[in-house]
mmCIF file of the C-alpha atoms, coordinates in Angstrom:
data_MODEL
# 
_entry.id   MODEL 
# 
loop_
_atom_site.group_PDB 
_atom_site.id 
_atom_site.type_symbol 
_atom_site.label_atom_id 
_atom_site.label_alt_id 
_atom_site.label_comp_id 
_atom_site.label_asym_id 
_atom_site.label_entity_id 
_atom_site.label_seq_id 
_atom_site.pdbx_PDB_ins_code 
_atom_site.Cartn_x 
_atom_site.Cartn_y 
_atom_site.Cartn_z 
_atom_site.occupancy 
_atom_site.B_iso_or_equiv 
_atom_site.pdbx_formal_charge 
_atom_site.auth_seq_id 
_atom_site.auth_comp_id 
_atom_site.auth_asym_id 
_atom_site.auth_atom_id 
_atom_site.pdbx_PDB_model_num 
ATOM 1  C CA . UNK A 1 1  ? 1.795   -57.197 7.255   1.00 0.00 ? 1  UNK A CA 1 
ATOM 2  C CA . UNK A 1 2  ? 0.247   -54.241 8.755   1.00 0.00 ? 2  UNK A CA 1 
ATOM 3  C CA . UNK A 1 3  ? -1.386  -51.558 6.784   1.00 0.00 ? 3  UNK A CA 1 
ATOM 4  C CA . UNK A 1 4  ? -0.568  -47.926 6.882   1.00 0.00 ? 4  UNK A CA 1 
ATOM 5  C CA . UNK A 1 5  ? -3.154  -45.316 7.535   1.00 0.00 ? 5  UNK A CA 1 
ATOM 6  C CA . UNK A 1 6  ? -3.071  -44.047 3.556   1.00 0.00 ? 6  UNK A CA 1 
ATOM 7  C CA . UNK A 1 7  ? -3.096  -48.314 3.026   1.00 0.00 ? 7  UNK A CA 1 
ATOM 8  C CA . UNK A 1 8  ? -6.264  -48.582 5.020   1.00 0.00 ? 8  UNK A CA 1 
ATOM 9  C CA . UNK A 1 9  ? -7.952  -45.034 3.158   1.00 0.00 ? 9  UNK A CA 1 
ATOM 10 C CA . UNK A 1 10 ? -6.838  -46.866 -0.086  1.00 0.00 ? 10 UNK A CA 1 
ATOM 11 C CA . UNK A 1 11 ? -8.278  -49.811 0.618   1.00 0.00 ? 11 UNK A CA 1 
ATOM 12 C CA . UNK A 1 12 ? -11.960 -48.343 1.785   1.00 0.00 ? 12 UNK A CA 1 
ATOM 13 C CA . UNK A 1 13 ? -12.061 -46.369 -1.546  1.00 0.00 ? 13 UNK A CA 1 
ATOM 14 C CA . UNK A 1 14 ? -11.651 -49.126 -3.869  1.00 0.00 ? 14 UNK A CA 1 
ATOM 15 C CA . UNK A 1 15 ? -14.332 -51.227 -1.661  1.00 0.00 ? 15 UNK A CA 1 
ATOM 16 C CA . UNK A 1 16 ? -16.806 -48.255 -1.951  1.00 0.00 ? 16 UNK A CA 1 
ATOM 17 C CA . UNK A 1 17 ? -15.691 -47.785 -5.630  1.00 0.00 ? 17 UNK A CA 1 
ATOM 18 C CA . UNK A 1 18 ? -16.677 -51.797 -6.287  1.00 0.00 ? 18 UNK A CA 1 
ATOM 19 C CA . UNK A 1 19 ? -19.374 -51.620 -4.537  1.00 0.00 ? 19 UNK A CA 1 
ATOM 20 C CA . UNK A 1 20 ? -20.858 -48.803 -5.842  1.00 0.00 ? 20 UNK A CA 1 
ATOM 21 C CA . UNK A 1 21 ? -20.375 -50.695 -9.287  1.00 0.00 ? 21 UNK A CA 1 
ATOM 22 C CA . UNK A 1 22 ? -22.137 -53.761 -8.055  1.00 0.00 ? 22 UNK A CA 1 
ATOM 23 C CA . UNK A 1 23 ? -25.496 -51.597 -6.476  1.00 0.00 ? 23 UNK A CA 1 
ATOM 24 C CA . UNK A 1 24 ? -25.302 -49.671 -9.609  1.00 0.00 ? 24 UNK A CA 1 
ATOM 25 C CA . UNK A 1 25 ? -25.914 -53.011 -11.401 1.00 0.00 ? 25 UNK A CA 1 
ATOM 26 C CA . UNK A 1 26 ? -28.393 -54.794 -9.211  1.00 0.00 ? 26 UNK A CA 1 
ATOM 27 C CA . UNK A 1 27 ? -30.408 -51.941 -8.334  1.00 0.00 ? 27 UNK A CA 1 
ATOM 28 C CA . UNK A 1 28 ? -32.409 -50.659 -10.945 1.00 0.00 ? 28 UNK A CA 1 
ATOM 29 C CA . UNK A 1 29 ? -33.545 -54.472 -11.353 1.00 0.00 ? 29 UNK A CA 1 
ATOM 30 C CA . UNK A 1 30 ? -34.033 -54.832 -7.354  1.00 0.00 ? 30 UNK A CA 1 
ATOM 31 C CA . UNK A 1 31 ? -36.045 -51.551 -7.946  1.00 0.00 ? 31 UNK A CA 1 
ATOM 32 C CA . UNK A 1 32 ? -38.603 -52.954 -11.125 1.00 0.00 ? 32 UNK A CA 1 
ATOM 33 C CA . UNK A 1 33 ? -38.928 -56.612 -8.879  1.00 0.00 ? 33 UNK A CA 1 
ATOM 34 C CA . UNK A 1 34 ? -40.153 -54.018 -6.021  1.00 0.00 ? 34 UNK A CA 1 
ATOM 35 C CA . UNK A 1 35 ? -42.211 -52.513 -8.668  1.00 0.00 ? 35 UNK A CA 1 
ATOM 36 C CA . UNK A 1 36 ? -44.073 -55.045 -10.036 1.00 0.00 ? 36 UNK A CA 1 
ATOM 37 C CA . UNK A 1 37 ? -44.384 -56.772 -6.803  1.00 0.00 ? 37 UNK A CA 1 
ATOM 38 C CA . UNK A 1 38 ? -46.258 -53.748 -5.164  1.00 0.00 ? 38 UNK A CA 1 
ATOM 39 C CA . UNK A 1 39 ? -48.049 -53.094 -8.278  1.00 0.00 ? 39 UNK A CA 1 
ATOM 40 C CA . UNK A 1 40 ? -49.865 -56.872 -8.012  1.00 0.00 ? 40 UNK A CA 1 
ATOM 41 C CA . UNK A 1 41 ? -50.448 -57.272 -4.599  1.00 0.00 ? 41 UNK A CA 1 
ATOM 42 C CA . UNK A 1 42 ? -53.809 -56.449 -4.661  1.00 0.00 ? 42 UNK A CA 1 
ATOM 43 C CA . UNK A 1 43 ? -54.853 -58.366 -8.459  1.00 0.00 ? 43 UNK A CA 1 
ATOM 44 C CA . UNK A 1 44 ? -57.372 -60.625 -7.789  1.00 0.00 ? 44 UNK A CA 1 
ATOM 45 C CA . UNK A 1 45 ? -57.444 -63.092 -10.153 1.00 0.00 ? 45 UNK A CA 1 
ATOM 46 C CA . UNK A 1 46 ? -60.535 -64.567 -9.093  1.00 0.00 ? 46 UNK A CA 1 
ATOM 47 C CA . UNK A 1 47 ? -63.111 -62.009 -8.820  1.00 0.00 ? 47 UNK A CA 1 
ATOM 48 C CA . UNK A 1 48 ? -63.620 -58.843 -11.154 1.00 0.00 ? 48 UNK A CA 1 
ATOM 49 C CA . UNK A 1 49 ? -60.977 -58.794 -14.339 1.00 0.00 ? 49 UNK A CA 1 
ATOM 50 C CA . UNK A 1 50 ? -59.520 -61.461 -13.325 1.00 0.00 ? 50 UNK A CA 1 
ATOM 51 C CA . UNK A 1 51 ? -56.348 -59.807 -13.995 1.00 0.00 ? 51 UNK A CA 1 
ATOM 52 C CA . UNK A 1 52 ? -56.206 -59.162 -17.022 1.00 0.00 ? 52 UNK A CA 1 
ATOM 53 C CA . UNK A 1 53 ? -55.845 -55.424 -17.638 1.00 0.00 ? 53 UNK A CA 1 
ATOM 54 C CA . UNK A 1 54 ? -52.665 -55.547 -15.699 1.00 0.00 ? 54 UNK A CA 1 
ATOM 55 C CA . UNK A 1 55 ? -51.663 -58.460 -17.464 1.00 0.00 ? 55 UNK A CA 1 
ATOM 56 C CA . UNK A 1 56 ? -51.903 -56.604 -20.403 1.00 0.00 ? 56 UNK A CA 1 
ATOM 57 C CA . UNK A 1 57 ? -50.261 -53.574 -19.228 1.00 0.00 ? 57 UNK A CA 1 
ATOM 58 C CA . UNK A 1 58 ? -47.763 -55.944 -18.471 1.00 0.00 ? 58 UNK A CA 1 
ATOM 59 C CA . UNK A 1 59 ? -47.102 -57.286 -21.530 1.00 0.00 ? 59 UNK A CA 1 
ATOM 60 C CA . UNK A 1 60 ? -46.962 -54.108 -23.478 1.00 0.00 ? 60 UNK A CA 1 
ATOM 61 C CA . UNK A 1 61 ? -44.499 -52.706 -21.048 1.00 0.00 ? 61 UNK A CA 1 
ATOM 62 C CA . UNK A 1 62 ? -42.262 -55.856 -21.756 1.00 0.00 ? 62 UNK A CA 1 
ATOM 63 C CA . UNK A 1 63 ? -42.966 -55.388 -25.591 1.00 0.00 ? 63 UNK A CA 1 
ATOM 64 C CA . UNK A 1 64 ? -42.112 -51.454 -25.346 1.00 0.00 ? 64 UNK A CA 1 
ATOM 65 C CA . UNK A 1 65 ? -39.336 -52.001 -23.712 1.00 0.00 ? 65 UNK A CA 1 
ATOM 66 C CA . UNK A 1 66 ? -37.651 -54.983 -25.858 1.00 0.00 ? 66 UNK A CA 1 
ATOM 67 C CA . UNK A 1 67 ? -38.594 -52.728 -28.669 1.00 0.00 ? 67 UNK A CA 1 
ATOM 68 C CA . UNK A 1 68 ? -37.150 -49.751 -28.290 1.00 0.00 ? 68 UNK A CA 1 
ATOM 69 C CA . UNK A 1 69 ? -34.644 -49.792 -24.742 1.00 0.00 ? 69 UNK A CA 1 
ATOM 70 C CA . UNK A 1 70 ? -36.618 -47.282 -23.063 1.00 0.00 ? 70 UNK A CA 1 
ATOM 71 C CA . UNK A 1 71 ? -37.590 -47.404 -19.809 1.00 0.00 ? 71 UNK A CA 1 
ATOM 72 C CA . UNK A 1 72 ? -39.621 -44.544 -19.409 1.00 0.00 ? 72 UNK A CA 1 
ATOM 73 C CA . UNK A 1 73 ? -41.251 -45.006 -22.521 1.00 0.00 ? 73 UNK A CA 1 
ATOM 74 C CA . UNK A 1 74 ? -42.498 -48.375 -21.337 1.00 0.00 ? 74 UNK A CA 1 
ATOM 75 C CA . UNK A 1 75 ? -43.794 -47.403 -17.946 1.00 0.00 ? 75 UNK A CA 1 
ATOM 76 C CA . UNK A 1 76 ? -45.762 -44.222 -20.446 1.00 0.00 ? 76 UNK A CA 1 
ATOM 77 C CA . UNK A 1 77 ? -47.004 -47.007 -22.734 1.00 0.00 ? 77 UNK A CA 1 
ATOM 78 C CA . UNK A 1 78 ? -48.125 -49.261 -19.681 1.00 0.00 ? 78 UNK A CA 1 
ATOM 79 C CA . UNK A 1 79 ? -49.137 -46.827 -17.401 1.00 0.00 ? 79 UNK A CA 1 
ATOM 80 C CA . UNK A 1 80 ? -52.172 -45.186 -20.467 1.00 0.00 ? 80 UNK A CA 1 
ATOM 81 C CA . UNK A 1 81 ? -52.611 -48.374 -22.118 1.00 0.00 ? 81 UNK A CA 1 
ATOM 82 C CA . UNK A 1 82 ? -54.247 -49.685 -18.289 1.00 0.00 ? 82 UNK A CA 1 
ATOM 83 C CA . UNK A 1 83 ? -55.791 -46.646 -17.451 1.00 0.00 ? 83 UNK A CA 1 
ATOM 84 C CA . UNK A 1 84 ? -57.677 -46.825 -20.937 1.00 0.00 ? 84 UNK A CA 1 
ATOM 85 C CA . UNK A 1 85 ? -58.562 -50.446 -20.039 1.00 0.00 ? 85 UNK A CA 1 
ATOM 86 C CA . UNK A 1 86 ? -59.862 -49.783 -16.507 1.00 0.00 ? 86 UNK A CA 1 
ATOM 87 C CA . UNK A 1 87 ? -61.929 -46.359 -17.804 1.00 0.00 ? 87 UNK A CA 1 
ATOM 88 C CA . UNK A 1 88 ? -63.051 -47.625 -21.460 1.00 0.00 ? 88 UNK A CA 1 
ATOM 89 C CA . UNK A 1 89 ? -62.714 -51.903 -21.286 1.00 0.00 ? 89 UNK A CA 1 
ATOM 90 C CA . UNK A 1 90 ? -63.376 -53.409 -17.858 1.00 0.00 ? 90 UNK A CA 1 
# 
């Protein structure tokens, strides 16, 4: 069976259109993994806090979000609630 040339256009446009369905799923959590990888790479959890403000930050990130869906609301929340704890806590 051989494939015309408006076979062949047909075909690349529905494997760009399923594709683009798939990244559109996987990436935004590819993108957070990236994110919280590159946000701990440098936690000690032996010397200093120990970790904990970002642990913290962490978990009210995680809270935020399960709470109310908003992504950019939880990286807000997180993003003040260490700051405070660096400045004011630890």
């Amino acid at each position: 069976m051989k494939l015309s040339r408006k076979g062949w256009e047909r075909s690349w446009l529905l494997l760009l259109y399923v594709s683009d369905r798939y990244l559109g799923k996987v990436i935004p959590y590819t993108a957070m993994g990236l994110l919280i990888v590159y946000c701990l790479r440098d936690v000690s959890v032996v010397h200093g806090t120990h970790g904990l403000p970002e642990l913290i930050a962490m978990a009210a990130v995680v809270g935020s979000y399960l709470w109310r869906r908003n992504s950019i609301l939880s990286v807000i929340i997180g993003t003040v609630l260490y700051m405070f704890l660096m400045q004011m806590v630890f």
